[in-house]
C-alpha positions as CSV (number, residue, x, y, z in Angstrom):
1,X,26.3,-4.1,10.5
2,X,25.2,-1.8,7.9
3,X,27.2,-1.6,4.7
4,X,30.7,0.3,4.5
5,X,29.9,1.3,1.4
6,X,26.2,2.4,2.0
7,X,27.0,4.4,5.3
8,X,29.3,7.3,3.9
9,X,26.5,7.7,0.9
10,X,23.7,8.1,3.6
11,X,26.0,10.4,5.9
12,X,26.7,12.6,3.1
13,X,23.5,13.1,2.5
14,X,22.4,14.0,6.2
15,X,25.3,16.7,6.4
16,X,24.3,18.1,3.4
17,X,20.5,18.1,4.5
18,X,21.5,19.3,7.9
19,X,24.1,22.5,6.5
20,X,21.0,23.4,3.9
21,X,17.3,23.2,5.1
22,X,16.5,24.9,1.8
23,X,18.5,22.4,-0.6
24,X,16.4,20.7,-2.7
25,X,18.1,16.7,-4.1
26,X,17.8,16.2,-7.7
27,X,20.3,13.2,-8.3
28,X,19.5,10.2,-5.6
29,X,18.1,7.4,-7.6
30,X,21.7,6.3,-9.0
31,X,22.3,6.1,-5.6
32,X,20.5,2.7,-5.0
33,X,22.7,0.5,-6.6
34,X,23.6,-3.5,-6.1
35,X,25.3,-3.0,-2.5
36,X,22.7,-0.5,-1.5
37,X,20.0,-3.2,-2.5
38,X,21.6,-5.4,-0.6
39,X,21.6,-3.2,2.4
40,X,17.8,-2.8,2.1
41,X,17.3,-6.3,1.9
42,X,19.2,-6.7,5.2
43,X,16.8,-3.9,6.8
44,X,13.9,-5.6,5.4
45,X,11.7,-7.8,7.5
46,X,12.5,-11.2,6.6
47,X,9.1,-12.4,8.7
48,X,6.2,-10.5,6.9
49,X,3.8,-12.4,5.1
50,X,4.1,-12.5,1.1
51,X,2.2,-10.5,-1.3
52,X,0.1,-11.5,-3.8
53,X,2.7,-12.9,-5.6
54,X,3.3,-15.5,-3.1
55,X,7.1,-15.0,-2.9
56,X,8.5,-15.5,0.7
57,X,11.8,-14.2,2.0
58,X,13.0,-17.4,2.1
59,X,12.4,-17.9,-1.4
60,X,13.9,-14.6,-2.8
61,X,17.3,-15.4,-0.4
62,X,17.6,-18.7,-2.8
63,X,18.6,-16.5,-5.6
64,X,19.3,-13.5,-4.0
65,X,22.2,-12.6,-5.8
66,X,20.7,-13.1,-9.0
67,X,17.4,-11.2,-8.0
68,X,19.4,-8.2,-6.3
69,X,20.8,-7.3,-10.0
70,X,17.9,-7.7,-11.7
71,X,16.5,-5.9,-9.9
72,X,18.8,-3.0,-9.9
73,X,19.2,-3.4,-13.9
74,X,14.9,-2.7,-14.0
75,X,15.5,0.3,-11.8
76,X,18.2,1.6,-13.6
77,X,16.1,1.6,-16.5
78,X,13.0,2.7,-15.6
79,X,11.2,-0.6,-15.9
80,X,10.6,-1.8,-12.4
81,X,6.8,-2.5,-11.8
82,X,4.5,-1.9,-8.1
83,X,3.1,-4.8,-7.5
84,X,-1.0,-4.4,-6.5
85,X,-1.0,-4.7,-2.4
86,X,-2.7,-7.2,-0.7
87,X,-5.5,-6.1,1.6
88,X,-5.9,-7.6,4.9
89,X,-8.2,-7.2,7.5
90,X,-7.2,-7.3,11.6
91,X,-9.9,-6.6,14.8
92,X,-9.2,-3.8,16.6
93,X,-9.8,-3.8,20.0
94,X,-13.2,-2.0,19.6
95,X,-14.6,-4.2,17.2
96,X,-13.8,-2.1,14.4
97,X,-11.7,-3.8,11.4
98,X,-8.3,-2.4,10.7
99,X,-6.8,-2.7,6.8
100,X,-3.2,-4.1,6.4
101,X,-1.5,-3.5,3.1
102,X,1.0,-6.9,1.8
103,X,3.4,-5.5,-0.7
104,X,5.5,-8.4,-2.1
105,X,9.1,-8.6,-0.7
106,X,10.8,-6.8,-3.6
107,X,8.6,-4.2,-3.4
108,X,9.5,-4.0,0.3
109,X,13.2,-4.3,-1.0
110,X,12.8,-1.2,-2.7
111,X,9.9,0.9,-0.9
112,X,12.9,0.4,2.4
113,X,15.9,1.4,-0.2
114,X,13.7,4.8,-0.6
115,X,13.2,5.2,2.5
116,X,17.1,4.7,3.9
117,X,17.5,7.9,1.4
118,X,14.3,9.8,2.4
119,X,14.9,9.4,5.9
120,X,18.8,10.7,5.7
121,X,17.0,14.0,4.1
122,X,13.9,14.3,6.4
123,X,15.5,13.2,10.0
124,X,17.4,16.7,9.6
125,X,13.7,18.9,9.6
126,X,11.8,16.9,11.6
127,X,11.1,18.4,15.3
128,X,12.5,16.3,18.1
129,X,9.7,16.1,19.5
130,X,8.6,13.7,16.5
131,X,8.5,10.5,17.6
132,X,6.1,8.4,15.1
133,X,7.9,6.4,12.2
134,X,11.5,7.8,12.8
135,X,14.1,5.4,13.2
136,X,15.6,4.7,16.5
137,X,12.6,6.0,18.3
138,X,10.4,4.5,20.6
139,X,6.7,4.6,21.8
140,X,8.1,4.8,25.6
141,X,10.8,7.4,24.6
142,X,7.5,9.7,23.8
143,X,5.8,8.6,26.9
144,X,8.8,9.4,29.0
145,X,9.7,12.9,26.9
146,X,5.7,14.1,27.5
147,X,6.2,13.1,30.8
148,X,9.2,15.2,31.8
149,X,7.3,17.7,29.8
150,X,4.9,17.8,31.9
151,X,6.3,17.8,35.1
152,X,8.9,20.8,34.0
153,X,5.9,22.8,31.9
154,X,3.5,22.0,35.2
155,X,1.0,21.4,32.5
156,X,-2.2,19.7,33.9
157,X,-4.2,18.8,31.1
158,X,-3.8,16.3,28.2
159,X,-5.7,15.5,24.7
160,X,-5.6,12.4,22.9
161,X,-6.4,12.7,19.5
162,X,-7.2,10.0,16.9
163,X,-7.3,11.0,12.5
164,X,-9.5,8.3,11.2
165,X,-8.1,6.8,8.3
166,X,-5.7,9.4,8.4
167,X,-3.1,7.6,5.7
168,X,-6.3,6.8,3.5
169,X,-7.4,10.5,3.4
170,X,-3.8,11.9,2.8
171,X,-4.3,14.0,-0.3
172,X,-1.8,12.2,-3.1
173,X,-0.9,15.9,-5.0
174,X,-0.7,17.9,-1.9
175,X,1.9,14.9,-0.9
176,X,3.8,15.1,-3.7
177,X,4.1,18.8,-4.0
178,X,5.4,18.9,-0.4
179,X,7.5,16.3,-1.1
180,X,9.5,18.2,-4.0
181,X,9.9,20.6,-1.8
182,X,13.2,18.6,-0.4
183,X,13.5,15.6,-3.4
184,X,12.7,16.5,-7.0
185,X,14.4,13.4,-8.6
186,X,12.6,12.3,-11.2
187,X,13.8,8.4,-10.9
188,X,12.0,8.8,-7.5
189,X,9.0,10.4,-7.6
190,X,8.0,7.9,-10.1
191,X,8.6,5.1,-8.1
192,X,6.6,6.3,-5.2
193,X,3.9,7.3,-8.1
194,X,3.8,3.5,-9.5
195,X,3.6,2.7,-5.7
196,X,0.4,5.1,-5.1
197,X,-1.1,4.3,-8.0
198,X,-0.8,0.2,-8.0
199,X,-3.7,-0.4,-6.4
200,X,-5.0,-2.7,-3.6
201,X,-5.8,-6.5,-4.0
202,X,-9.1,-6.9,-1.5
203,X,-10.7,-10.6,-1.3
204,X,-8.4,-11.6,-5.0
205,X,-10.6,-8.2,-5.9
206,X,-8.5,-5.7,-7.7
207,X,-9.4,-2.0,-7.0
208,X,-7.6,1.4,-6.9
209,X,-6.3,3.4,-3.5
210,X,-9.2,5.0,-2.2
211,X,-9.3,8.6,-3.4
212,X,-9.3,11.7,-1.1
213,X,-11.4,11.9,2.0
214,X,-11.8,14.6,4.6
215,X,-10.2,13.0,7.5
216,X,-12.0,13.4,10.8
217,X,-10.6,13.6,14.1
218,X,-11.6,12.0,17.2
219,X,-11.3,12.9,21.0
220,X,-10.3,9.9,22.7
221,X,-9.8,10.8,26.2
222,X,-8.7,14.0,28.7
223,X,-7.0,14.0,31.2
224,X,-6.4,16.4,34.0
C-alpha cells in the first residue's frame, strides 16, 4: 500500500498537471523527503543485481532507517553523488549483444523517487495510445488496443519499426531542454545531470555515456 502521506503529494501534483498543460514545476525536489524515500524504496526492485558498489537490497534493508535519512540529508544539501553504472552484456535472440546498465540500489532509490514525481507530471500529456514505460500498462493491453484498432479502422497493413540504440543516441541537451519545458527545478535537473554524466563501468573499465549518434531505424516486418 503506497504511503498516506506520499499519495495526496503525487495527486496534487497530477490535478494540477492535468488543469494546466502549460504550467511549468519549479519547487518538487523538497518534495522527496524521509517518507517519500521510503515509498521509493518500497517501489524499488528488491531483486536486481548490485552495482558496482556491491550493495544488495538485503544489505541496505539492515540499516534502512539509518541509510533512508542520510540519504535524504545529502539530497537536501546538494551533495548526493551518481554512482558510475555497471555495464552488462545479455544475447539477444539474433546473436547480437544487448547492454544493461547496474545502478547501485540507492541510486535506484532515488532515480524511482524522480520518477514517482516525473510520472505524476507527464502521465497527464502523454497520448493514450502510449503504452511503453507508463505505469499500469501492459505489452498485451497495446496488442489488444492495436487490435481493436484495426478491426474498427479496417486497416490492413502494419509496420514494425526498430530505433537502434535508440536510448544511446538520445541527444542529452535536446532532452533536457524539452524536459524544462514541464520541470525547471533546479534540485532536479541536477540530479538527472549527475546521473547522465556518471559514466558507465564496462569490464571494471571506467568510461563516459556514449555521446550523440544518429539513430537508425530498422524495418522489421509488414504485414498485410
Amino acid at each position: 500500500m503506497r504511503s498516506p502521506t506520499v499519495t495526496p503529494k503525487l495527486q496534487r501534483i497530477a490535478a494540477q498537471a492535468a488543469r494546466d498543460p502549460d504550467r511549468v514545476f519549479t519547487t518538487l525536489a523538497h518534495l522527496i523527503d524521509v517518507d517519500f524515500l521510503r515509498e521509493a524504496y518500497r517501489q524499488t526492485s528488491k531483486a536486481s543485481a548490485p552495482g558496482i558498489d556491491g550493495v544488495t537490497a538485503q544489505q541496505y534493508a539492515e540499516h534502512l532507517d539509518e541509510h533512508r535519512h542520510d540519504l535524504h540529508e545529502r539530497l537536501r544539501s546538494g551533495r548526493s553523488q551518481a554512482t558510475p553504472v555497471e555495464r552488462v552484456w545479455i544475447e539477444k535472440e539474433d546473436g547480437k549483444q544487448r547492454p544493461i546498465g547496474k545502478p547501485t540500489f540507492e541510486d535506484n532509490i532515488v532515480q524511482r523517487a524522480v520518477a514517482m514525481l516525473l510520472e505524476a507530471i507527464y502521465e497527464q500529456d502523454f497520448y493514450d495510445g502510449s503504452y511503453g514505460f507508463r505505469q499500469g500498462r501492459r505489452p498485451h493491453e497495446a496488442l489488444h488496443e492495436r487490435r481493436e484498432r484495426c478491426m474498427r479502422d479496417t486497416i490492413g497493413w502494419i509496420v514494425e519499426a526498430e530505433v537502434s540504440g535508440y536510448f544511446d543516441s538520445m541527444e542529452r541537451t535536446r532532452l533536457r531542454e524539452v524536459l524544462r519545458q514541464r520541470v525547471n527545478d533546479g534540485s532536479i535537473l541536477r540530479l538527472i545531470g549527475k546521473w547522465l554524466r556518471a559514466g558507465v563501468m564496462d569490464d571494471e573499465i571506467l568510461g563516459c555515456v556514449p555521446p550523440f549518434t544518429r539513430p537508425s531505424v530498422t524495418i522489421v516486418s509488414i504485414c498485410h
